[in-house]
Backbone as a chain_set.jsonl record, in Angstrom:
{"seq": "XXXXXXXXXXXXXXXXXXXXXXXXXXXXXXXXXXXXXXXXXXXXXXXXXXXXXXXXXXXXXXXXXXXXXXXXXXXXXXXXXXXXXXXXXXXXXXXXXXXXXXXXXXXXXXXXXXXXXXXXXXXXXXXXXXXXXXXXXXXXXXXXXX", "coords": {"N": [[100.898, 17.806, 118.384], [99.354, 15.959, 121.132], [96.293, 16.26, 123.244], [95.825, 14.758, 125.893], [93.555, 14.683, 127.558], [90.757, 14.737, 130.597], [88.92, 16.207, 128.715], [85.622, 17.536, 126.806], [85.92, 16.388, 123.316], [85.598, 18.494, 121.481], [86.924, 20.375, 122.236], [89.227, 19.518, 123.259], [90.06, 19.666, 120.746], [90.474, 22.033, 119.725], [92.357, 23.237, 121.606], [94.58, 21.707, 120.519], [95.106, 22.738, 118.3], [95.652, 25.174, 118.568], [97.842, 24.843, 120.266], [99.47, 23.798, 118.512], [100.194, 25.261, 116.587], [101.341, 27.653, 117.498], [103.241, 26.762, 118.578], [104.163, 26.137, 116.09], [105.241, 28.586, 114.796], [106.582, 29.652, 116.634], [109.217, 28.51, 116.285], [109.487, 28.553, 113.464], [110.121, 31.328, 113.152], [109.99, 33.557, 110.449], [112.035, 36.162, 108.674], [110.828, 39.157, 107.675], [111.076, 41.254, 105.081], [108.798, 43.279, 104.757], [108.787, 44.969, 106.848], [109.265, 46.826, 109.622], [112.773, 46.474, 110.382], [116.229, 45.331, 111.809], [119.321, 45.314, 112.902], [120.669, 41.93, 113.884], [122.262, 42.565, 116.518], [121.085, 44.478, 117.082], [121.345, 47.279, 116.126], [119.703, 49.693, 114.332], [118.681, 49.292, 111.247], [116.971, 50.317, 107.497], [115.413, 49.467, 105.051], [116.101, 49.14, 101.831], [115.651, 47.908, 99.396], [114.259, 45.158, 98.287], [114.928, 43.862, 95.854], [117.05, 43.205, 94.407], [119.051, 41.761, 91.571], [120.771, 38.361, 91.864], [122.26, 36.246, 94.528], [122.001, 37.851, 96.805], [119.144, 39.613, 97.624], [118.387, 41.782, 99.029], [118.882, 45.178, 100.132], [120.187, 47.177, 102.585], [120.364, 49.456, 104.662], [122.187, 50.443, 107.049], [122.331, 52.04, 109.883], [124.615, 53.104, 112.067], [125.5, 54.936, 114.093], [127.692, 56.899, 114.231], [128.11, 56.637, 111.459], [126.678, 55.749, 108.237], [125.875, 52.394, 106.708], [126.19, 50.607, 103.932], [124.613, 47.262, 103.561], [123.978, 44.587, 101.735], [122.154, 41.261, 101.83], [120.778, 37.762, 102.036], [117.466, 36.366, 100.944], [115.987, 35.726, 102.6], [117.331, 37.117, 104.625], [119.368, 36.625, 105.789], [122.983, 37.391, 106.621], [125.477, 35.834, 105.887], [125.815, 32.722, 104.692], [123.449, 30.234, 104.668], [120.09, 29.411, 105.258], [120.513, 27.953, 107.974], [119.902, 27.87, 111.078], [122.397, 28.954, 112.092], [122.966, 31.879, 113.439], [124.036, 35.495, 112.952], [125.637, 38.29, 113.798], [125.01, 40.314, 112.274], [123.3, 39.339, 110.675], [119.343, 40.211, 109.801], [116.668, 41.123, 111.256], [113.469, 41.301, 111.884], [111.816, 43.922, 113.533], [110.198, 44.171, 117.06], [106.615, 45.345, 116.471], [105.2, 47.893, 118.27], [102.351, 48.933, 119.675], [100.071, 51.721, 120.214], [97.234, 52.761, 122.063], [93.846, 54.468, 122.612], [92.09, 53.682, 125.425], [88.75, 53.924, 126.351], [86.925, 53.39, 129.066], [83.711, 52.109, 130.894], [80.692, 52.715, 132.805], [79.287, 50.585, 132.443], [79.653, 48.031, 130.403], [81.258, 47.286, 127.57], [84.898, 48.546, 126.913], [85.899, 50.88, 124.935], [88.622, 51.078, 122.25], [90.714, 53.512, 120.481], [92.559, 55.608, 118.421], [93.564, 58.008, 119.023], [94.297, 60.652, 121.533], [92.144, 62.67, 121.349], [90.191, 61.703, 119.742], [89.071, 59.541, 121.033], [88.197, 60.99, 123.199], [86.14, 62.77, 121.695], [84.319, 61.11, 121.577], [83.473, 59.455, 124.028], [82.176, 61.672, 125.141], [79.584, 62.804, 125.928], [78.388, 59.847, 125.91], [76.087, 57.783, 126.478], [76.681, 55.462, 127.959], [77.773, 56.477, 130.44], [81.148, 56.894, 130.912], [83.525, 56.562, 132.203], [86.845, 56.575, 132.428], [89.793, 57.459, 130.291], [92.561, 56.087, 129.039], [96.171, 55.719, 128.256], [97.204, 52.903, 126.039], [100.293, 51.053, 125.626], [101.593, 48.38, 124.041], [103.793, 45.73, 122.511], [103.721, 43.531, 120.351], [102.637, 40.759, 120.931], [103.223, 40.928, 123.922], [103.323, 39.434, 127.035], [101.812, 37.334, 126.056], [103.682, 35.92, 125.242]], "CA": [[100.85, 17.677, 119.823], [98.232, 15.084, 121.477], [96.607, 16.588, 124.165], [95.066, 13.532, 126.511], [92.721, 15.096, 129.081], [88.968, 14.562, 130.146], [87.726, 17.752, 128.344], [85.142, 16.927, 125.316], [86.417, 16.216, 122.025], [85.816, 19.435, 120.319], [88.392, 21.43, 123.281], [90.807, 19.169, 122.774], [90.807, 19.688, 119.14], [90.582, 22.955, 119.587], [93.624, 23.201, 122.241], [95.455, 21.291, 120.077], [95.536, 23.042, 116.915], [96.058, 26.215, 119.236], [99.33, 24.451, 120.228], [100.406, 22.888, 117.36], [100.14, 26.185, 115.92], [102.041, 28.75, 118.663], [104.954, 25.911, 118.457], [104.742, 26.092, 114.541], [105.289, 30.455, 114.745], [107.961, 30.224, 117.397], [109.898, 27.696, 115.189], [109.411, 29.188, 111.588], [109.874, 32.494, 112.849], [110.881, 33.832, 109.286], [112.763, 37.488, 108.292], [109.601, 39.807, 106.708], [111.564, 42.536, 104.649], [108.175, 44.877, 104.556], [107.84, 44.935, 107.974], [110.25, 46.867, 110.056], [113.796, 45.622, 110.919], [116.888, 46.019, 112.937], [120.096, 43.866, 113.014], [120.314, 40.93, 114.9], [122.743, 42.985, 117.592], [119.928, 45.435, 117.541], [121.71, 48.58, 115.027], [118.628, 50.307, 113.206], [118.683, 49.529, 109.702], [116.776, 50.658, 107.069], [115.264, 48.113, 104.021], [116.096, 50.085, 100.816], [115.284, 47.31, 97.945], [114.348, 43.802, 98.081], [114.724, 43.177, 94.146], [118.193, 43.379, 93.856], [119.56, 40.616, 91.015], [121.788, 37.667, 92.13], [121.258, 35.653, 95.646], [121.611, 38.644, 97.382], [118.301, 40.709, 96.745], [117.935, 42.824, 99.769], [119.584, 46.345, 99.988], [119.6, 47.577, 103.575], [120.983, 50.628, 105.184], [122.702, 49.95, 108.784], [122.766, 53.293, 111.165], [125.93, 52.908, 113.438], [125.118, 56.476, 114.927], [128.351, 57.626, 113.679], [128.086, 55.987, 110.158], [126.08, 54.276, 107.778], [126.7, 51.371, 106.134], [124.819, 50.003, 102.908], [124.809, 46.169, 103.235], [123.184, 43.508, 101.061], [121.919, 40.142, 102.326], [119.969, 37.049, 101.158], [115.951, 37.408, 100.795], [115.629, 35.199, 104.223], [117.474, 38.081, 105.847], [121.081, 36.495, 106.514], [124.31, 38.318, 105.91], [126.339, 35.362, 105.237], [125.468, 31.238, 104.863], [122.033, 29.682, 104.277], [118.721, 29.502, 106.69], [120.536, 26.691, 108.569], [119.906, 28.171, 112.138], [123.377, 29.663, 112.425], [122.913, 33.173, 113.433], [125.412, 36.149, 112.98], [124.732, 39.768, 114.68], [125.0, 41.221, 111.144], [121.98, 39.328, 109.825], [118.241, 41.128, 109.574], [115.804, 40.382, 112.292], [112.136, 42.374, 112.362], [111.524, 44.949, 115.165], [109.081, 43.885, 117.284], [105.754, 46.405, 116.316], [104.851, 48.847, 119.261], [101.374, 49.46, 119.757], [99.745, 52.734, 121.193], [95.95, 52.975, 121.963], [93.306, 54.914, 124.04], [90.789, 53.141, 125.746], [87.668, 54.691, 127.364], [86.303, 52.563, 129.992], [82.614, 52.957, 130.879], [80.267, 52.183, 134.607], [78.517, 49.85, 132.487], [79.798, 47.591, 128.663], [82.991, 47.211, 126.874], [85.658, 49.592, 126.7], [85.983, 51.081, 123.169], [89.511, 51.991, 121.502], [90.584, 54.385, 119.836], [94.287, 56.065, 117.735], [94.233, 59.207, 119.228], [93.186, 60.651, 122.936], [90.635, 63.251, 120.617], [88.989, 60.933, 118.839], [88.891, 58.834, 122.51], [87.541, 61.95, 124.466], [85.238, 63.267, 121.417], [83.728, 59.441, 121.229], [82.99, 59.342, 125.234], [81.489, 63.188, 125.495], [77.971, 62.608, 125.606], [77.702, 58.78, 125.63], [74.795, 57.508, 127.326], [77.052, 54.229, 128.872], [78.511, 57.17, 131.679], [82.948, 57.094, 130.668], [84.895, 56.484, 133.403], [88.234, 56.602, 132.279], [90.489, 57.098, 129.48], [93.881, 55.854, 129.358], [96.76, 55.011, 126.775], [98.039, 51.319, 126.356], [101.482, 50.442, 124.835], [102.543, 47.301, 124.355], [104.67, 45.407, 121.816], [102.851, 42.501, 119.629], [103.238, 39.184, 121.654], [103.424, 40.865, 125.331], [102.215, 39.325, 128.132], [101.338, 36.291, 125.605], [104.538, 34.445, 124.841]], "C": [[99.494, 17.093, 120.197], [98.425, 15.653, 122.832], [95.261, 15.2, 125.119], [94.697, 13.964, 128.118], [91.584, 14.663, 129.203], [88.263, 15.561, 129.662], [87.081, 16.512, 126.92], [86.23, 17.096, 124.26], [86.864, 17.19, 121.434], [86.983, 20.801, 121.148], [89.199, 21.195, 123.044], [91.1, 19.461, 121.508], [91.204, 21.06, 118.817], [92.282, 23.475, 120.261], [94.798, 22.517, 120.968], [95.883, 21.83, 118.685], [95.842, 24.571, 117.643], [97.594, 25.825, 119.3], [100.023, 24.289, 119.436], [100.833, 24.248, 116.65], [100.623, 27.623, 115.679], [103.47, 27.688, 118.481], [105.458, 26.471, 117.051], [105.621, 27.477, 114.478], [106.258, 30.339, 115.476], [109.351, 29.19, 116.539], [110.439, 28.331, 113.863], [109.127, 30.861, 111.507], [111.169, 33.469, 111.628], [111.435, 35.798, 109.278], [111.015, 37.632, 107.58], [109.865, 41.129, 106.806], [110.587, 43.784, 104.825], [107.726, 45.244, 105.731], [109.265, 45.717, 108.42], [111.662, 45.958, 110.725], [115.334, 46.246, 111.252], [118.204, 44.778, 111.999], [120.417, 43.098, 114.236], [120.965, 41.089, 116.587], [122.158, 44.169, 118.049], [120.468, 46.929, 116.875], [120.463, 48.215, 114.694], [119.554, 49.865, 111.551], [117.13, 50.129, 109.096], [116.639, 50.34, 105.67], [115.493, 49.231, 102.595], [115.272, 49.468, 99.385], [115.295, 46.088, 98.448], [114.172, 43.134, 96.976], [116.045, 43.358, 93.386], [118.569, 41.941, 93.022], [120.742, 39.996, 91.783], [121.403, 37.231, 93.619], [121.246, 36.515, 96.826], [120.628, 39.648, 97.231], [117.992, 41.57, 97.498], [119.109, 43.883, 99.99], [119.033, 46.444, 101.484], [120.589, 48.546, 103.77], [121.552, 50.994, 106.933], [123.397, 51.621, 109.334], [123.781, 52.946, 112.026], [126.319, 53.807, 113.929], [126.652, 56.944, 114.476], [128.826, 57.869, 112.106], [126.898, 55.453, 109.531], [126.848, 53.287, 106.831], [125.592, 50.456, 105.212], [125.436, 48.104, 103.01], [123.611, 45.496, 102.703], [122.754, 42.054, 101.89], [120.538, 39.108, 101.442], [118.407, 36.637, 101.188], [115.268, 36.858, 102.228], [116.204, 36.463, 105.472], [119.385, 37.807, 106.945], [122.092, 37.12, 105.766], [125.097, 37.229, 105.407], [125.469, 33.328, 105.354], [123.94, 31.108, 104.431], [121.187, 29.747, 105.064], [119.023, 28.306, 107.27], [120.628, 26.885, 110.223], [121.305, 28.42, 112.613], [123.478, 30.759, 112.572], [124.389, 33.955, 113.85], [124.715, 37.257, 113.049], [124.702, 40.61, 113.393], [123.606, 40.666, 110.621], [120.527, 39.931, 110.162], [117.486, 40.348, 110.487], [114.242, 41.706, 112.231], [112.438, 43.004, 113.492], [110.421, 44.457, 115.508], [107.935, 45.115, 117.114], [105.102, 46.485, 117.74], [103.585, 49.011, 118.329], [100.693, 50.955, 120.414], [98.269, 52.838, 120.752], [95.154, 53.868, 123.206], [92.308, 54.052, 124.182], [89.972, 53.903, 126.304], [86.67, 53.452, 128.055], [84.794, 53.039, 130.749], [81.732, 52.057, 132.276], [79.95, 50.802, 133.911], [79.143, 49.111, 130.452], [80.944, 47.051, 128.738], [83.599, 48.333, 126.658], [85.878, 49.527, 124.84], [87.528, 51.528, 123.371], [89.592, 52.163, 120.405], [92.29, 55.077, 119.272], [94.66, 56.921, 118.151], [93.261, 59.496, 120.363], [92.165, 61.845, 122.477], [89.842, 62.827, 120.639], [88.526, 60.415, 120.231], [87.577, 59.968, 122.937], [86.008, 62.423, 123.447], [84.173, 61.972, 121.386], [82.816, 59.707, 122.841], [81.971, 60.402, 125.238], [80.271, 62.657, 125.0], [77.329, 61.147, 125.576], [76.903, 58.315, 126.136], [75.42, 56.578, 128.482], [77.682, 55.238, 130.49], [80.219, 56.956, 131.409], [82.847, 57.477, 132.119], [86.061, 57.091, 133.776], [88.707, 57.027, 130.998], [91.745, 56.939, 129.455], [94.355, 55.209, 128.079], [97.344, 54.257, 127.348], [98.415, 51.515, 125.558], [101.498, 49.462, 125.041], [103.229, 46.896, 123.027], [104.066, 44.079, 121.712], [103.816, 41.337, 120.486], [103.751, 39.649, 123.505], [102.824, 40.188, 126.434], [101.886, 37.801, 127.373], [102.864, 35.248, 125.585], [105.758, 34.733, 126.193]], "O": [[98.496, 17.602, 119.689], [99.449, 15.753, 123.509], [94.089, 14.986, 124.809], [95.183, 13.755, 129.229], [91.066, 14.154, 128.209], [87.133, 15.841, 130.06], [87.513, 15.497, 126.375], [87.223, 17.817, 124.364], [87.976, 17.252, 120.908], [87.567, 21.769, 120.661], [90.098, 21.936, 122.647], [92.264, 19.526, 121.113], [92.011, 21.355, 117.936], [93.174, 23.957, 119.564], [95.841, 23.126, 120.727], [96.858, 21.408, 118.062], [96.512, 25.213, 116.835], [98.448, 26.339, 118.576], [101.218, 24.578, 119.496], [101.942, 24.232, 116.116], [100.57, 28.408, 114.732], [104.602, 28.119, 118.26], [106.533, 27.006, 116.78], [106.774, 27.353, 114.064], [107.182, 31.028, 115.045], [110.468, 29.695, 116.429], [111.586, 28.502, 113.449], [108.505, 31.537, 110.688], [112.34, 33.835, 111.734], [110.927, 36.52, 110.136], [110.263, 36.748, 107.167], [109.506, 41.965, 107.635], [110.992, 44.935, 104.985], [106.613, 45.739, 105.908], [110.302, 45.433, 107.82], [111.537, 44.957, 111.429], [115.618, 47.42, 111.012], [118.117, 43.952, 111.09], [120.428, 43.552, 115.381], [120.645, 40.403, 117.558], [122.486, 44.804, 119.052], [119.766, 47.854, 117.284], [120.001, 47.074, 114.664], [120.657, 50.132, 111.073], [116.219, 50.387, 109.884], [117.517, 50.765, 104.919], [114.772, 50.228, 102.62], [114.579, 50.098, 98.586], [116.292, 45.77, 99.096], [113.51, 42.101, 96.873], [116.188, 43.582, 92.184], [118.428, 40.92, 93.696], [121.603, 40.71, 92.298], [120.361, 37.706, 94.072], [120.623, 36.147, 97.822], [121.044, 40.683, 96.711], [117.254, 42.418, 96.997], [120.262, 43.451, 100.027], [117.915, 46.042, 101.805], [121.626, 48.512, 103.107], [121.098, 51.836, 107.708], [124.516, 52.117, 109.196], [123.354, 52.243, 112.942], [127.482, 53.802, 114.33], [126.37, 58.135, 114.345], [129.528, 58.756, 111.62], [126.126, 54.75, 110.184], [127.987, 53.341, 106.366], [124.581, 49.853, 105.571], [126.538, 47.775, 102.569], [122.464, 45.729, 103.084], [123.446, 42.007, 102.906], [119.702, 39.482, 100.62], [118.359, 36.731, 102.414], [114.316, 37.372, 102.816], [115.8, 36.691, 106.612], [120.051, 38.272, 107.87], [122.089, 37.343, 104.555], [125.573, 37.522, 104.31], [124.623, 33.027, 106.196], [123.388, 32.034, 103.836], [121.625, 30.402, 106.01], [118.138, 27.45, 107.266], [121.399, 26.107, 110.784], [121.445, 28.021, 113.769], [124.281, 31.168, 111.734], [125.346, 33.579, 114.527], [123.578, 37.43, 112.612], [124.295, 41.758, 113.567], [122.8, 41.475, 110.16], [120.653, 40.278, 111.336], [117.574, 39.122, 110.557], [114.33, 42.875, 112.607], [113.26, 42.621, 114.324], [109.562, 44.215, 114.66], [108.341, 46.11, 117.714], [104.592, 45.525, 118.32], [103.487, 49.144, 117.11], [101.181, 51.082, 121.537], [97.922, 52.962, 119.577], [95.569, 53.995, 124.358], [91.657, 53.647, 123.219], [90.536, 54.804, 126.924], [85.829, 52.786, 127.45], [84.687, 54.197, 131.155], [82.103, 50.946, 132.658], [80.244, 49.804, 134.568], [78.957, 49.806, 129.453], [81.523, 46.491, 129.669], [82.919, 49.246, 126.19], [85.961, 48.661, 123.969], [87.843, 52.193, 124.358], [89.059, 51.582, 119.46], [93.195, 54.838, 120.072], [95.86, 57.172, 118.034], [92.107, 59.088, 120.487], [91.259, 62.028, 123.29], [88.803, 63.112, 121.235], [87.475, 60.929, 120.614], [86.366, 59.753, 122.957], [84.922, 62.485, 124.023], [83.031, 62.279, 121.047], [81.65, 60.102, 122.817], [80.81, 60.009, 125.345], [80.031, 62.178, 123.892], [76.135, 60.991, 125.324], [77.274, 58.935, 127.132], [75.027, 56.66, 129.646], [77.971, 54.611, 131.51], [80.497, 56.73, 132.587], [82.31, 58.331, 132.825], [86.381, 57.764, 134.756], [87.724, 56.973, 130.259], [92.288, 57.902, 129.996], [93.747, 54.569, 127.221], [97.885, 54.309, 128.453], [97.811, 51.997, 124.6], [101.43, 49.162, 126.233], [103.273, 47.855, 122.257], [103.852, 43.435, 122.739], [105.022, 41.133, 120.624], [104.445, 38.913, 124.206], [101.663, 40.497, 126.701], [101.666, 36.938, 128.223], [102.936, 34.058, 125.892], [106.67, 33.928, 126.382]]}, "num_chains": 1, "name": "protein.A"}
């Protein structure tokens, strides 16, 4: 992506490998077995083995709240066909990862976080900057950004 503005040189190059680079990720967004994952109609599964012999090597375990159901699929994460952008609600899709943090916000700096509102509160108690606040943020990797 050519980006043709009047900023200096080294913005644009910078912008542009930013872009080129947020296109590439929403494009080539691949299956990643060690990461949590769901199926593509949103059932919980549950990755059991990704070293199974033959071109199916992933073992997964599909919750259907009244059942489970052990299905196999191929190491990209599809239940049936090749990685040719044909999707089917049976094949493997990541969960997006949930975040949870505390922050402590202060009269005067940067807010520090922190994993747990303890650690948060025993961190603030006594700091010289004066704590404000503390509060927990959720969000879900890529909010607010894409």
């Amino acid at each position: 992506m050519k980006i043709d503005r009047p900023y200096p040189r080294k913005i644009c190059g910078s912008l542009e490998r930013m872009l080129e680079n947020t296109v590439e990720e929403e494009v080539v967004k691949k299956f990643d077995p060690s990461k949590p994952a769901k199926l593509r109609d949103g059932t919980p599964v549950e990755i059991i083995r990704t070293d199974l012999k033959g071109e199916k090597s992933i073992l997964a375990l599909a919750d259907f709240g009244t059942h489970h159901e052990a299905i196999t699929y191929r190491p990209h994460g599809r239940w049936v066909g090749e990685d040719d952008g044909e999707e089917d609600r049976w094949d493997l899709v990541n969960v997006t990862e949930r975040h949870s943090y505390w922050l402590v916000f202060y009269k005067e700096g940067t807010p520090t976080r922190h994993e747990t509102r303890r650690r948060a509160l025993e961190y603030a108690s006594g700091n010289p900057r004066n704590p404000i606040a503390c509060i927990k943020v959720e969000f879900e990797e890529g909010e607010g950004i894409s």
